[in-house]
Each structure stands twice: as C-alpha cells, then as structure tokens.
N, C-alpha and C positions, 0 to 999 in steps of 0.2 A: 619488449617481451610479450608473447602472447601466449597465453595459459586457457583452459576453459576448464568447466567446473558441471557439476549436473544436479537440479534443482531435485532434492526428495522426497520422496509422500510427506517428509512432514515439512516441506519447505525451506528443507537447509541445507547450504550450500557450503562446500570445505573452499577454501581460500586456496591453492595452490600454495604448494612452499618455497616455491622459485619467487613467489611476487611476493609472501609473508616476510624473508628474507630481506628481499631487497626493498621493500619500503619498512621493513625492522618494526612489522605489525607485533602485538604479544597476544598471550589468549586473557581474557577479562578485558581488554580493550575494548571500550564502546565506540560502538560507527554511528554515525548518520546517513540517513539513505533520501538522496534528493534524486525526483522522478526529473527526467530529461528527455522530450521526445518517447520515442518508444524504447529508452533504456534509463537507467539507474547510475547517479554517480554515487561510491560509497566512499565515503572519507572518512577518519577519525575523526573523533570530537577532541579540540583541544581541552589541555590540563592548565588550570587556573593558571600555574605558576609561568605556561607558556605565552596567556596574554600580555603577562605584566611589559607593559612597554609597546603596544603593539601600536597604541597612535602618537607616541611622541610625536613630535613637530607637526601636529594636523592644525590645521589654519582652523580658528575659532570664528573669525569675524565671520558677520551674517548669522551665526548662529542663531536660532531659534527654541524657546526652553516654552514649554506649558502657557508662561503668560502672556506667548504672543496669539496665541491659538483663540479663534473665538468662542 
C-alpha cells in the first residue's frame, strides 16, 4: 500500500486511513520514531501485556550480569 501524508506548520502528520485500518492503529496510541538514513521508521510501542513471553526459549549460557563487568 502506498499513502502519502503532508507535514503541517505545526508538524503533524494525519496517518492515512487505508494504513490506520490495515495495521489496526487506534488514536491515543503511542509510536516511536526511529531516524533511518534519511527517513523515519514509526512503529508502535508495545503494551506490557504484549511482552510477556517474548524471550521464552533464549539460550542463557554465556550470559553476562553486572559482576562480570569491570
């Protein structure tokens, strides 16, 4: 899908409703804005409840905690 959007005097940008829609954005939503070359990737910030689980099965060994640090 390609949408485009036009930045305001006061710097704010409408989201299209074609992309709102299909990635099922809502409004009070918070984004994070990571700068990439010369453009912007915006993503939501995940909701606590969405972590839970998210490193199951990560391999521990080799891990390193504070007291290995000089």
């Amino acid at each position: 899908m390609t949408a485009t959007a036009t930045l305001s005097s006061k710097f704010q940008i409408s989201i299209p409703k074609g992309v709102r829609e299909e990635l099922h954005w809502q409004a009070g939503q918070e984004f994070v804005f990571i700068p990439k070359g010369k453009g912007v990737l915006v993503m939501p910030v995940p909701e606590l409840e969405q972590l839970a689980g998210i490193a199951k099965g990560a391999q521990t060994d080799g891990y390193r905690d504070r007291g290995d640090r000089y």
